[in-house]
Backbone bond lengths (Angstrom), bond angles and torsions (degrees), N, CA, C in turn:
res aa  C-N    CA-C-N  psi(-1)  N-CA   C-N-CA  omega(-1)  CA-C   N-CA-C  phi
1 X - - - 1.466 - - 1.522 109.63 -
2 X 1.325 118.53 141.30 1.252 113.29 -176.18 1.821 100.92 -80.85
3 X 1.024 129.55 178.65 1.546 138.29 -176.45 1.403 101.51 -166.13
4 X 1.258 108.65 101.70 1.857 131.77 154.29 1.572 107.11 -69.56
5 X 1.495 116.41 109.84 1.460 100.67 153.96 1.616 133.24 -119.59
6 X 0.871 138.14 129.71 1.157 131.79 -161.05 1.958 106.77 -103.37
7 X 1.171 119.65 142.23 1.680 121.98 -172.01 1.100 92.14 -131.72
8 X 1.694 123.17 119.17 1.173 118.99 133.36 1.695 133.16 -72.66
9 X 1.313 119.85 132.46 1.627 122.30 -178.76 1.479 101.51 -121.67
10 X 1.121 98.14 157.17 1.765 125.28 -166.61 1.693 102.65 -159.11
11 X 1.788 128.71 74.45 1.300 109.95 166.97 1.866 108.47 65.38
12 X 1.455 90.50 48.62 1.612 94.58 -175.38 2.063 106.27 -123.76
13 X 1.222 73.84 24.34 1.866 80.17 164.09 1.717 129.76 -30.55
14 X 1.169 83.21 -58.82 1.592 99.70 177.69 1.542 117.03 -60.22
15 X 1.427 112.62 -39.49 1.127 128.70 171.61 1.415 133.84 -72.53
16 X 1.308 116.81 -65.30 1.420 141.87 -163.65 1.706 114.94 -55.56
17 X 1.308 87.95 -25.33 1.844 84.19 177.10 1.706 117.37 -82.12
18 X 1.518 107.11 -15.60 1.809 122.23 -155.79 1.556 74.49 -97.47
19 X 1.615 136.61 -65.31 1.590 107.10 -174.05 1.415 122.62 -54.13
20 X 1.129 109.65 -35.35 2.177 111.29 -151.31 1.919 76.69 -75.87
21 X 1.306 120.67 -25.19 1.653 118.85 -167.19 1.725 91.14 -72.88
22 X 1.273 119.88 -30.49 1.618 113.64 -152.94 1.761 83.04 -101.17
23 X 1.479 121.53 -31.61 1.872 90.85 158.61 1.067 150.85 -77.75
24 X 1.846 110.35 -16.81 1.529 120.30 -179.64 1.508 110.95 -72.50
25 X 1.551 101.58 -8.49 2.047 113.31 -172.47 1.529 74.86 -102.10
26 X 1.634 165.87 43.37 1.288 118.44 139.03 1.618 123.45 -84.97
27 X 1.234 116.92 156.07 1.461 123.17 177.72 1.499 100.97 -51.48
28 X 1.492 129.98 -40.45 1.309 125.45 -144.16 2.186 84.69 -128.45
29 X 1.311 129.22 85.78 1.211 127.33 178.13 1.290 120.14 -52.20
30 X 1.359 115.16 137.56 1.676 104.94 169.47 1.435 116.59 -59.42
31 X 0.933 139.61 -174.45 1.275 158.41 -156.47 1.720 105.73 -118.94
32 X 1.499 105.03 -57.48 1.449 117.54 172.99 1.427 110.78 -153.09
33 X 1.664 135.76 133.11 0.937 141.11 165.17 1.932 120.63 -112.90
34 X 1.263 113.94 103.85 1.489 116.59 -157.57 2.144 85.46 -98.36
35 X 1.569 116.89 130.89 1.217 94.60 156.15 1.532 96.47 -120.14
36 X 1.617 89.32 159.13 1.833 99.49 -171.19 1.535 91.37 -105.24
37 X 1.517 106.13 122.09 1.874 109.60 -168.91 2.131 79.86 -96.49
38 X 1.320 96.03 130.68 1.535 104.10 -164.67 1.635 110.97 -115.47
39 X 1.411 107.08 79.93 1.581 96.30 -156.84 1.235 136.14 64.14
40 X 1.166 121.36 25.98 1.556 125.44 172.97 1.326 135.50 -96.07
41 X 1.786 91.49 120.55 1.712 84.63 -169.81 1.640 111.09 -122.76
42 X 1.298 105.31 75.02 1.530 153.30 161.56 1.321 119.15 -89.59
43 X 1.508 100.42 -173.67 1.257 101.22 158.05 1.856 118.26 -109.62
44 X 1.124 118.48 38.15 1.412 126.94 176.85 1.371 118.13 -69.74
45 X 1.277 124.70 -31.92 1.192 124.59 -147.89 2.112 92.15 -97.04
46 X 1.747 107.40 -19.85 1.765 103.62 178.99 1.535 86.54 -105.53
47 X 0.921 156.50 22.43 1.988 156.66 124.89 1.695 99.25 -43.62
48 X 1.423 97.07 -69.78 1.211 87.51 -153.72 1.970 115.77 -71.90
49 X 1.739 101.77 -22.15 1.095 101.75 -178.93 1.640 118.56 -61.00
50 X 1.023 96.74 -24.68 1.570 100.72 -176.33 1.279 114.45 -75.41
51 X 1.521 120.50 -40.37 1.732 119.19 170.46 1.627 89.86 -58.24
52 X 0.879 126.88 -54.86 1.973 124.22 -149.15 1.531 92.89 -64.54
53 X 1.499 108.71 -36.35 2.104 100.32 166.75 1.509 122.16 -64.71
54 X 1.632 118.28 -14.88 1.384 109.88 -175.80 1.013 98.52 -96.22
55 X 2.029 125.17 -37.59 1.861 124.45 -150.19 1.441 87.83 -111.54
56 X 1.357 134.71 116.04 1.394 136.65 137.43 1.351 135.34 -20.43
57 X 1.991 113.35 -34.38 1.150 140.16 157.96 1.747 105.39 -69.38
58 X 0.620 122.38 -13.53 1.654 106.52 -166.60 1.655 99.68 -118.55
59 X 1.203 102.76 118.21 1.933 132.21 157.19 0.787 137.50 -103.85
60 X 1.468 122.13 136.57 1.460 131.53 179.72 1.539 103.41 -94.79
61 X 1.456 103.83 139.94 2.091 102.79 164.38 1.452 84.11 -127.73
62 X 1.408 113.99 141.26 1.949 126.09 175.54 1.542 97.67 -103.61
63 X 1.323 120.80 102.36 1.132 123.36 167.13 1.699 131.47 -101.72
64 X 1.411 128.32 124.60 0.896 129.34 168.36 1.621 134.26 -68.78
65 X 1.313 127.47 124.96 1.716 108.68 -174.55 1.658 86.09 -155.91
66 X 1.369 100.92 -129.19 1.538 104.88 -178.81 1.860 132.55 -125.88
67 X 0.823 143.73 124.10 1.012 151.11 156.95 1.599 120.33 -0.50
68 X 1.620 131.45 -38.40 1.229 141.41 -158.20 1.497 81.04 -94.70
69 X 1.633 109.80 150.83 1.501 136.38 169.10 1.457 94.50 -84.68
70 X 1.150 103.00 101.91 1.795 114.63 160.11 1.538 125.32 -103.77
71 X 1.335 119.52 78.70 1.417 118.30 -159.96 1.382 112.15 -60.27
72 X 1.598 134.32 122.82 1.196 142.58 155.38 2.123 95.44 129.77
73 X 1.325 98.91 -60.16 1.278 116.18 -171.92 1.758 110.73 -52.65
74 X 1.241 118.33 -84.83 1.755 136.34 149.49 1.292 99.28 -1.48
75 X 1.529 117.67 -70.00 1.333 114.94 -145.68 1.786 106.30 -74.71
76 X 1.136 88.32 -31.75 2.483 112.27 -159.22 1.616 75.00 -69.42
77 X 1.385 112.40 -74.69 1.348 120.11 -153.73 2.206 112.70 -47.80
78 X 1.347 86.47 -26.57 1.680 101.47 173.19 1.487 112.86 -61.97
79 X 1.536 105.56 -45.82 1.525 120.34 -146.15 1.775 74.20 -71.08
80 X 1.280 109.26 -78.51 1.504 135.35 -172.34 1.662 105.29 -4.84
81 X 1.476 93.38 -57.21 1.713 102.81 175.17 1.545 117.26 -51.97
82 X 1.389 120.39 -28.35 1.659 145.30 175.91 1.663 103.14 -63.13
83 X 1.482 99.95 -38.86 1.878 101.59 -154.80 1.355 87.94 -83.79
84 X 1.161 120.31 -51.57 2.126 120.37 -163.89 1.540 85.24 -44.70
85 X 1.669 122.46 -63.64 1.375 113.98 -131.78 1.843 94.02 -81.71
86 X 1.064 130.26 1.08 1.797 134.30 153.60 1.191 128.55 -56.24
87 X 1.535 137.68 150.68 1.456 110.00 155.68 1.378 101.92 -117.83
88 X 1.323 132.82 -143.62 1.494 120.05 -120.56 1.796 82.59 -136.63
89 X 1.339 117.28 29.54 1.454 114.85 169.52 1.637 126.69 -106.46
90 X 1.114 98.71 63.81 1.951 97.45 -164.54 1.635 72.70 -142.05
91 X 1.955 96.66 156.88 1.183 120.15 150.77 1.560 116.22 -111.65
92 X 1.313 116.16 10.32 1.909 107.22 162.83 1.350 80.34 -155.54
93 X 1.438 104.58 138.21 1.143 110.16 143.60 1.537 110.75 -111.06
94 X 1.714 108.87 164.53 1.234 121.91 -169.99 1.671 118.29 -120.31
95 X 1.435 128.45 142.09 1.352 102.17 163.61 1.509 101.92 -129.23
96 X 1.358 120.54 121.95 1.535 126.82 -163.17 1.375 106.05 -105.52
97 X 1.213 129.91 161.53 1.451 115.88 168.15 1.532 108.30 -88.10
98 X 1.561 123.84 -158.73 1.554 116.01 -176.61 1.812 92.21 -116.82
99 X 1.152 126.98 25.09 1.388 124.27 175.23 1.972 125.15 -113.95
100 X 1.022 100.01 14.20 1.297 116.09 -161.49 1.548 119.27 -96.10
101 X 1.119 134.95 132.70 1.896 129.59 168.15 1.143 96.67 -105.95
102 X 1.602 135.12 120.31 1.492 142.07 169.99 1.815 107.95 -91.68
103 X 1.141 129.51 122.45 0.996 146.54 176.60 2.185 89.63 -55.73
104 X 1.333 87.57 167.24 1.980 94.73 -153.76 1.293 92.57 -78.57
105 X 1.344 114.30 -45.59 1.625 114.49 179.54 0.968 131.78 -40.93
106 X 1.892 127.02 -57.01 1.389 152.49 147.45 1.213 94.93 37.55
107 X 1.642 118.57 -111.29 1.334 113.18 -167.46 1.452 134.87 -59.10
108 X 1.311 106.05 -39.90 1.844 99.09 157.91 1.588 121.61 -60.47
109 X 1.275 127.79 -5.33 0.986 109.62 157.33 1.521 134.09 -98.82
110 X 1.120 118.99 -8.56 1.635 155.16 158.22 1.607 94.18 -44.09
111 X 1.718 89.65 -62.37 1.721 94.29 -173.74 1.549 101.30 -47.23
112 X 0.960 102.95 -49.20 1.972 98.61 -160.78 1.019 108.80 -68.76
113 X 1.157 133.14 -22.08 1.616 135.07 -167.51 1.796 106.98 -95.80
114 X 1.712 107.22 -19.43 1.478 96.31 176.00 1.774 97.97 -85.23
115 X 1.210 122.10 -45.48 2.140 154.99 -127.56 2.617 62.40 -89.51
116 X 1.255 126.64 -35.62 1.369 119.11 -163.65 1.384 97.24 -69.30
117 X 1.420 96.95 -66.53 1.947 109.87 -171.09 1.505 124.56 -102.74
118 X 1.199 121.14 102.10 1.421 128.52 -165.39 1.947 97.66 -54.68
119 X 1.218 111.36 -20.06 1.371 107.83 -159.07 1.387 105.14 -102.06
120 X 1.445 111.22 20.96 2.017 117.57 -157.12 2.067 72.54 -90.85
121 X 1.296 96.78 156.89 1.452 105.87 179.85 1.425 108.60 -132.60
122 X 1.934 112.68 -28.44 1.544 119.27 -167.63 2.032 97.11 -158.61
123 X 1.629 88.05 124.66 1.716 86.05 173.72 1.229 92.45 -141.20
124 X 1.672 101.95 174.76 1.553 114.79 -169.10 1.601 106.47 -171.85
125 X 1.196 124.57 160.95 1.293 124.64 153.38 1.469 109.77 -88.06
126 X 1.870 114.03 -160.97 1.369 129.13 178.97 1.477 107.02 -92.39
127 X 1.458 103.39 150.28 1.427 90.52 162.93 1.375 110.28 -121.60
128 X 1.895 129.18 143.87 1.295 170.96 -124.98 0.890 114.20 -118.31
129 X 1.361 138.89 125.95 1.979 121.69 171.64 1.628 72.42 -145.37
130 X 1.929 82.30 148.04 1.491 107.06 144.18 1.413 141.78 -65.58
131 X 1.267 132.61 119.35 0.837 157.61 -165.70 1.593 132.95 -119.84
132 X 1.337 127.37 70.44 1.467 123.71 -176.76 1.727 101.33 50.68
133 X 1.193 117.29 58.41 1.501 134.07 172.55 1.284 120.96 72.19
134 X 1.847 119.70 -1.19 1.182 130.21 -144.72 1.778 88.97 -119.14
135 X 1.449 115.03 138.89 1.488 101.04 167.83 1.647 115.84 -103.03
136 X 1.329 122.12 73.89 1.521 128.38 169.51 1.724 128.32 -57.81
137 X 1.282 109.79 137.01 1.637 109.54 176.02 1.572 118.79 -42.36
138 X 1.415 116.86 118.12 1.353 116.29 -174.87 1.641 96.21 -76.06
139 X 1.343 133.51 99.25 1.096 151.62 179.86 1.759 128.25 -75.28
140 X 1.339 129.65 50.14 1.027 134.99 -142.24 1.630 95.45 -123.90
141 X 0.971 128.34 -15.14 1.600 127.64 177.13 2.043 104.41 -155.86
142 X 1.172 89.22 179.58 1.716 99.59 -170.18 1.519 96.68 -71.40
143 X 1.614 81.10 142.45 2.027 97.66 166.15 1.576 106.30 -50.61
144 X 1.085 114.79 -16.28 1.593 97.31 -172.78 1.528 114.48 -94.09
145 X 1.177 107.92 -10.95 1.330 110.82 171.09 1.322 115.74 -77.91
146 X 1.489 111.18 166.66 1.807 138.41 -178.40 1.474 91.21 -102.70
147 X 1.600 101.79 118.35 1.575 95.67 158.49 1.433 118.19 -81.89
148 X 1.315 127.83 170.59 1.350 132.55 171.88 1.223 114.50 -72.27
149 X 0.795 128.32 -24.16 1.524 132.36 -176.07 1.483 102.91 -75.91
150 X 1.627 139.48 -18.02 1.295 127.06 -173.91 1.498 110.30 -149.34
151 X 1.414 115.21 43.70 1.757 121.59 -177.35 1.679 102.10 -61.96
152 X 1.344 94.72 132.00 1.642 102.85 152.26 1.252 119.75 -122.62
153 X 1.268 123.53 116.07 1.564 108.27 173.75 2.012 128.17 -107.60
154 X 1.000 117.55 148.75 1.247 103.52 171.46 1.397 123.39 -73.19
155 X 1.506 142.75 124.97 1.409 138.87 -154.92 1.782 105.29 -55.11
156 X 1.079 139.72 -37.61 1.725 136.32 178.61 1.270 88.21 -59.49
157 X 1.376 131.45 -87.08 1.491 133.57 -175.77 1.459 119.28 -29.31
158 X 1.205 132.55 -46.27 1.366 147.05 170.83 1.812 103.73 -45.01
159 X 1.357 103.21 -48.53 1.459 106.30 -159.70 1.314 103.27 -95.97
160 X 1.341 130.04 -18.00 1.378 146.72 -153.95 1.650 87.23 -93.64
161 X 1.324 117.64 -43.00 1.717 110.32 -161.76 1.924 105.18 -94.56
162 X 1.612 94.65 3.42 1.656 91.66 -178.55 1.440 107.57 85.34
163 X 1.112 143.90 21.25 1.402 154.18 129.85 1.686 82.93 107.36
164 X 1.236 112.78 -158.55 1.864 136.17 169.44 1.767 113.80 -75.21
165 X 1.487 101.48 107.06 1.754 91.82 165.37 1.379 115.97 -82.96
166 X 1.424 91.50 149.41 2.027 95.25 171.49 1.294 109.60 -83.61
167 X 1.264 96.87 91.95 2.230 89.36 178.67 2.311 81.28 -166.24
168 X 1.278 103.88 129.35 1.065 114.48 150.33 1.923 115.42 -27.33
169 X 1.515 101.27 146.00 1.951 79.06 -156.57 1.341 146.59 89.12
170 X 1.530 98.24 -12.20 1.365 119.41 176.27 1.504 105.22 -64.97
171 X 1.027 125.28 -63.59 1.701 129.02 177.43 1.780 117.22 -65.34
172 X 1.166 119.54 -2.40 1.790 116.32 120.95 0.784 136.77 -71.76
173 X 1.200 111.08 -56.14 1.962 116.93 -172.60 1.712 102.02 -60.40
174 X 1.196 121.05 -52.37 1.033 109.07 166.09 1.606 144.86 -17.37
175 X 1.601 101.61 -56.41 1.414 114.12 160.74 0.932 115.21 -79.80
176 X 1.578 144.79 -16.49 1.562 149.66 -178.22 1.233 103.96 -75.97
177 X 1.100 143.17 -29.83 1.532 166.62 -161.95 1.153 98.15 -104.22
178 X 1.289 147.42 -27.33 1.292 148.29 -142.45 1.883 80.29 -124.12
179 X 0.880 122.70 -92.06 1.795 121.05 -164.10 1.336 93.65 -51.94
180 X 1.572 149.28 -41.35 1.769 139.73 159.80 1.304 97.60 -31.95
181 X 1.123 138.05 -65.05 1.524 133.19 179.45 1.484 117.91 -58.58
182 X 1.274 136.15 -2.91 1.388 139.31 -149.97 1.264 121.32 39.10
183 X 1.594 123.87 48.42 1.525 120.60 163.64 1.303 105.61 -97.77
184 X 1.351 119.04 151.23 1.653 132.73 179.23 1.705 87.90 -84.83
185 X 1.890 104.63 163.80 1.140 119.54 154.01 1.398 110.72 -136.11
186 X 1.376 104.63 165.79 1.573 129.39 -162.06 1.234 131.66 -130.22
187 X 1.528 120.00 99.88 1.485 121.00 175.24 1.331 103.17 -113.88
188 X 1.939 103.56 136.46 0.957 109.81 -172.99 1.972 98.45 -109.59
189 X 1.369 125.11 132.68 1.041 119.35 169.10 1.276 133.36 -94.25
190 X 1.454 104.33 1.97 1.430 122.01 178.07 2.075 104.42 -77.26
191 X 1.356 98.64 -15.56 1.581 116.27 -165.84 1.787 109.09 -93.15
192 X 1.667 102.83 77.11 1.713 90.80 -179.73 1.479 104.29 -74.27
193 X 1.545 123.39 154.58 1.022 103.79 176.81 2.217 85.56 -137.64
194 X 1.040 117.55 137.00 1.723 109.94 -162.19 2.069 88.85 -100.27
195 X 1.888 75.81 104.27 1.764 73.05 159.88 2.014 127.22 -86.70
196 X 1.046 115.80 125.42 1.554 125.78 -165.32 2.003 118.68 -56.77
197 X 1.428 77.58 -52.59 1.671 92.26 156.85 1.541 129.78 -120.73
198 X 1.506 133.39 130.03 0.925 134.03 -137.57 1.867 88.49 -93.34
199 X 1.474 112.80 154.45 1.285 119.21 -171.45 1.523 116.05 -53.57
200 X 1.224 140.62 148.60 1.316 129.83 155.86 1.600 106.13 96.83
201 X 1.195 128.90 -5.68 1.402 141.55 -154.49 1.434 93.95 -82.83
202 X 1.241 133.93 -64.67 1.571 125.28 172.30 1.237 134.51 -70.02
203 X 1.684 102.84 -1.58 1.677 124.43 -170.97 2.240 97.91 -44.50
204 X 0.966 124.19 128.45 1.100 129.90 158.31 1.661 120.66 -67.16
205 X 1.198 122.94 160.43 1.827 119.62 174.89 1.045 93.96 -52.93
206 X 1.511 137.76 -48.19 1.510 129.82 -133.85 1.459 101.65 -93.74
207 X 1.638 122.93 -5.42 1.225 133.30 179.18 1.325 114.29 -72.77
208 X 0.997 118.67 -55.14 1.552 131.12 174.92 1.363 121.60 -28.91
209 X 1.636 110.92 -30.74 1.232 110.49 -172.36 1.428 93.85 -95.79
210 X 0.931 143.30 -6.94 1.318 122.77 152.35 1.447 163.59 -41.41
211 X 1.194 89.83 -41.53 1.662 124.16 152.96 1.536 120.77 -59.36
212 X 1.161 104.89 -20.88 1.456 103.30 158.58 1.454 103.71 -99.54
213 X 0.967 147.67 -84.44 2.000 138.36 155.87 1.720 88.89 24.26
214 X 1.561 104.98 -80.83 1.282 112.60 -124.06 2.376 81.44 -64.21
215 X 1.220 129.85 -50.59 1.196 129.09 173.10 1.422 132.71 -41.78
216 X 1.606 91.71 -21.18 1.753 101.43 166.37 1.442 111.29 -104.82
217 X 1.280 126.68 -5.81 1.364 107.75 159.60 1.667 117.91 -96.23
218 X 1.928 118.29 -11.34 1.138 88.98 169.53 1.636 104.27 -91.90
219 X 1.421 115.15 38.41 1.857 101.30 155.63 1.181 103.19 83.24
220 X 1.280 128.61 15.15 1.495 128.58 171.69 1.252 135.96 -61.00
221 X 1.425 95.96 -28.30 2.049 105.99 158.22 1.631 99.73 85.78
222 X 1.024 135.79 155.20 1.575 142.59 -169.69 1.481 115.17 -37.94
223 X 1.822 96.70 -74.12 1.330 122.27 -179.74 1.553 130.41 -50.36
224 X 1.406 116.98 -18.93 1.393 146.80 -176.11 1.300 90.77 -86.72
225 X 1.132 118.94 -81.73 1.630 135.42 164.89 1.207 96.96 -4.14
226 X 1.575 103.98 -96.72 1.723 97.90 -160.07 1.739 117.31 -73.79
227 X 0.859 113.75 -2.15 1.420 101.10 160.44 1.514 105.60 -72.38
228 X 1.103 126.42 -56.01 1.744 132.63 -157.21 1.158 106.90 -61.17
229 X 1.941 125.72 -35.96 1.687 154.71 154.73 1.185 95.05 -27.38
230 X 1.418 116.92 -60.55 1.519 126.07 -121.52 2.369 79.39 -96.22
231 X 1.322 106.63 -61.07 1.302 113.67 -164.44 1.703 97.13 -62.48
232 X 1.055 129.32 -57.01 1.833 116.17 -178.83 1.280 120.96 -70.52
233 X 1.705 114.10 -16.78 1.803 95.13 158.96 1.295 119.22 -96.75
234 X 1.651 124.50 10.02 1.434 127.31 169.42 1.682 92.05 -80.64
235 X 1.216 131.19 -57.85 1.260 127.65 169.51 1.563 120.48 -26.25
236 X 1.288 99.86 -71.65 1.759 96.07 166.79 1.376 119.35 -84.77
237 X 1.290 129.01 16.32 1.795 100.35 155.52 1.040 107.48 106.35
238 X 1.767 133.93 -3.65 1.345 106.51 -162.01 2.063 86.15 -153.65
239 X 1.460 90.22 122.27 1.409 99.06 -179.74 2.359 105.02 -67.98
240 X 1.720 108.18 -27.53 1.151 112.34 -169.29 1.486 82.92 -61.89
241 X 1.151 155.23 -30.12 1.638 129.64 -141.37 1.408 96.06 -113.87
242 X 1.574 122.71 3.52 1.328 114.67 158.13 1.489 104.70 -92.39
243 X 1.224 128.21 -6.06 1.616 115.19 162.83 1.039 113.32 -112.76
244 X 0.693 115.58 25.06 2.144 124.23 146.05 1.209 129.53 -90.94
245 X 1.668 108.11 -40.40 1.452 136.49 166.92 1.568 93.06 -49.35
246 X 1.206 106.76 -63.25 1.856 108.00 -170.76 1.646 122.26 -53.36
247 X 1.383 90.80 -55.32 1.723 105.81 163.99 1.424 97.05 -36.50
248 X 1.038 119.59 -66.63 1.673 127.07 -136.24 2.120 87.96 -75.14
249 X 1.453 108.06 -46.84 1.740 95.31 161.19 0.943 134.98 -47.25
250 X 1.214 127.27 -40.20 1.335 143.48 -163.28 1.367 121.32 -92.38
251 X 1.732 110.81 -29.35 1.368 119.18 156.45 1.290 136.64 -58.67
252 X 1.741 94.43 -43.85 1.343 97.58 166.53 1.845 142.01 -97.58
253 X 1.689 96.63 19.33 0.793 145.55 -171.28 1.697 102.52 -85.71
254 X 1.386 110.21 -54.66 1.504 120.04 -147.31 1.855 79.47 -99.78
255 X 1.130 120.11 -51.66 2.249 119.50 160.15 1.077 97.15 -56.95
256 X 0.969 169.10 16.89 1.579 140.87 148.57 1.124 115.01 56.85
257 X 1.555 113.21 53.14 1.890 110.05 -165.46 1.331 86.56 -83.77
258 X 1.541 90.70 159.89 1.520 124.49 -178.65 1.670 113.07 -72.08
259 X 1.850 102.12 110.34 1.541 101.08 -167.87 1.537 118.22 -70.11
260 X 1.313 134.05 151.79 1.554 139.34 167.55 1.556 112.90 -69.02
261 X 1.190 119.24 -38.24 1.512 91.52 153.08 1.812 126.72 -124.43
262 X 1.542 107.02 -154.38 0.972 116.52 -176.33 1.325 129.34 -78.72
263 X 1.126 134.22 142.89 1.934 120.24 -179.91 1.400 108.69 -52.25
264 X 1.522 123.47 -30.70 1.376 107.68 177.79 1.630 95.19 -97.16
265 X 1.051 151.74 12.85 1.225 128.28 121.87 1.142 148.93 -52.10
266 X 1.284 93.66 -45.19 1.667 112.01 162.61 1.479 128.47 -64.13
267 X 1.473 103.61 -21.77 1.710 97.31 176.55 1.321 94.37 -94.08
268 X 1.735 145.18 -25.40 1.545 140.95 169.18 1.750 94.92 -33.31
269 X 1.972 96.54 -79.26 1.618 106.07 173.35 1.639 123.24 -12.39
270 X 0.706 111.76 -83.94 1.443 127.97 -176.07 1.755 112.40 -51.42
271 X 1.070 107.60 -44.24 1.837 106.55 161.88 1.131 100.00 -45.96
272 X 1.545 114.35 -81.94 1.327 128.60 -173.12 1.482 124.51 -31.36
273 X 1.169 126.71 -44.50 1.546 139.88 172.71 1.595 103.28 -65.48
274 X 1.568 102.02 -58.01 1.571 105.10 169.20 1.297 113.86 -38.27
275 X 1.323 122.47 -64.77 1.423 131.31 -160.15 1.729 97.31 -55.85
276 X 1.339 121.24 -64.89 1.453 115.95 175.68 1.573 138.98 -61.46
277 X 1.523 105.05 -16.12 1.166 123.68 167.02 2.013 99.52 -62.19
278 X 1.241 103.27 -59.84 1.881 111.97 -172.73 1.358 88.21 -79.27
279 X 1.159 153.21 59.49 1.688 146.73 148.47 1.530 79.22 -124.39
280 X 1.467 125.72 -64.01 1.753 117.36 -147.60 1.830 100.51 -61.01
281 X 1.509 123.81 -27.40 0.990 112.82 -173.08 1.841 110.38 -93.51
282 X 1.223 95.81 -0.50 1.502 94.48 -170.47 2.076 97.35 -103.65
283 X 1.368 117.83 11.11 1.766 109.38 175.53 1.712 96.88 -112.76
C-alpha cells in the first residue's frame, strides 16, 4: 500500500528528527512524507532538510502563519498545506504530529489491518508518554478512539468524510463522519507508539474554551455536552476545565457559530453518543 504522510511542525527541534528517524526504519516505507515547518523559529526547518538530503521521499514546505497555539485550526490548516503539494496516488494517507517514535512495524501493520477489511476507513496504534522512566498509555479518551496525533485514513474514507476541518474537534468529527458513512475504525493495541510531548502541554488559557465550541458545533446538544465536559475533565484532574468546557458551549452557542456538520449528521451524532453513553451505564 502506498502511505502519504503529512507532519505538521511548530518549533519541534527536539522532536522532529527522533520521528522522521522512527519512519526511514519502517519495515513497510512510506511512499512520501511532506513536513509542513509551520512558523518555526528553531532549528526544525535544517532537521528536516537534512533527512529530505538523504530520503528522496521526504519534503520540506516552510510555512508562514502565526505564533499563538490554536488547537484544531494551526494544525488542519498546516496539514492542508501538505495535501495541495501531493498528488492523488496513495492508498492511506496519514496526518502524524512531529513528536512521535513509531515502533518499526507501524506501517506494515496498518497495511494488514486496512489490505484485511475493505470496509476499515481509520486505524492507528496507542499513544505512550513518559512517565517516572516508565512508558505508560497516555489515557485521555476511549481505546476506541484515533488520537490526533496519529490518523490514518483510507483515501475513499478520507474524501467521503470531506477531508480534516480546521476547528478544534477535528479528530472527532472525523470519526463521526467516518461511521455516518459506514466505515469501521481501528485501534491496534499491540501498536505502542511513544508520544514525546504529552497532549495539551502548549494548550493556551484561551484554548480551553474550545472544547466546548468544538461540542457545539459537532451538534451535541446540552446534555451530551455536559456529560462529555464533565467525563474529560474528570480524566484530567480539574473540575475548572469542566467550566470552561461549558463557557466555551455556551459562547458559542449564544454566536451561532457555524456548525461542522449536517442536521442529519448531527441527529446520527447524538444517537451514537446516546447509544454509548447507555452501554457505560448498562456493564
Amino acid at each position: 500500500m502506498n502511505f502519504y504522510i503529512i507532519i505538521p511542525a511548530h518549533n519541534e527541534e527536539d522532536c522532529i528528527g527522533k520521528t522522521l528517524e522512527s519512519l526511514v526504519k519502517q519495515t513497510l516505507l512510506p511512499k512520501n512524507v511532506v513536513v509542513v515547518n509551520d512558523h518555526s523559529s528553531d532549528g526544525t526547518r535544517t532537521i528536516v532538510e537534512d533527512y529530505a538530503s538523504k530520503y528522496s521521499w521526504i519534503s520540506l514546505i516552510n510555512s508562514k502563519s502565526s505564533d499563538k497555539h490554536l488547537p484544531g485550526s494551526k494544525i488542519i490548516n498546516a496539514f492542508n498545506k501538505g495535501l495541495v503539494s501531493l498528488d492523488d496516488d496513495y492508498d492511506i494517507i496519514c496526518k502524524f504530529d512531529a513528536d512521535l517514535i513509531f515502533p518499526e512495524n507501524y506501517l506494515k501493520q496498518l497495511s494488514h489491518h486496512f489490505n484485511s477489511n475493505k470496509n476499515l476507513g481509520m486505524a492507528s496504534g496507542f499513544c505512550y508518554i513518559k512517565k517516572n522512566s516508565t512508558w505508560i498509555l497516555e489515557n485521555l479518551t476511549n481505546k476506541d478512539h484515533i488520537r490526533g496525533a496519529l490518523k490514518a485514513y483510507k483515501k475513499d474514507c478520507f474524501k467521503e468524510i470531506g477531508q480534516l476541518k480546521p476547528s478544534m474537534g477535528w479528530d472527532t468529527v472525523d470519526e463521526l463522519l467516518a461511521k455516518y458513512n459506514g466505515w469501521e475504525i481501528l485501534t491496534d493495541e499491540t501498536l505502542h507508539v511513544k508520544h514525546l510531548k504529552p497532549t495539551g502541554q502548549s494548550y493556551n488559557k484561551a484554548s480551553k474554551y474550545l472544547q466546548g465550541e468544538a461540542m457545539y458545533k459537532m451538534r451535541y446538544g446540552f446534555w451530551i455536552t455536559l456529560i462529555s465536559a464533565l467525563k474529560l475533565a474528570t480524566k484530567k484532574g480539574s473540575f475548572e476545565l469542566f467550566k470552561d468546557y461549558m463557557s466555551g458551549y455556551f459562547k458559542a452557542k449564544s454566536n451561532n457559530l457555524e456548525f461542522l456538520v449536517s442536521k442529519e449528521e448531527g441527529q446520527f451524532i447524538r444517537s451514537l453518543r446516546w447509544d454509548g453513553i447507555k452501554s457505560k451505564f448498562q456493564q
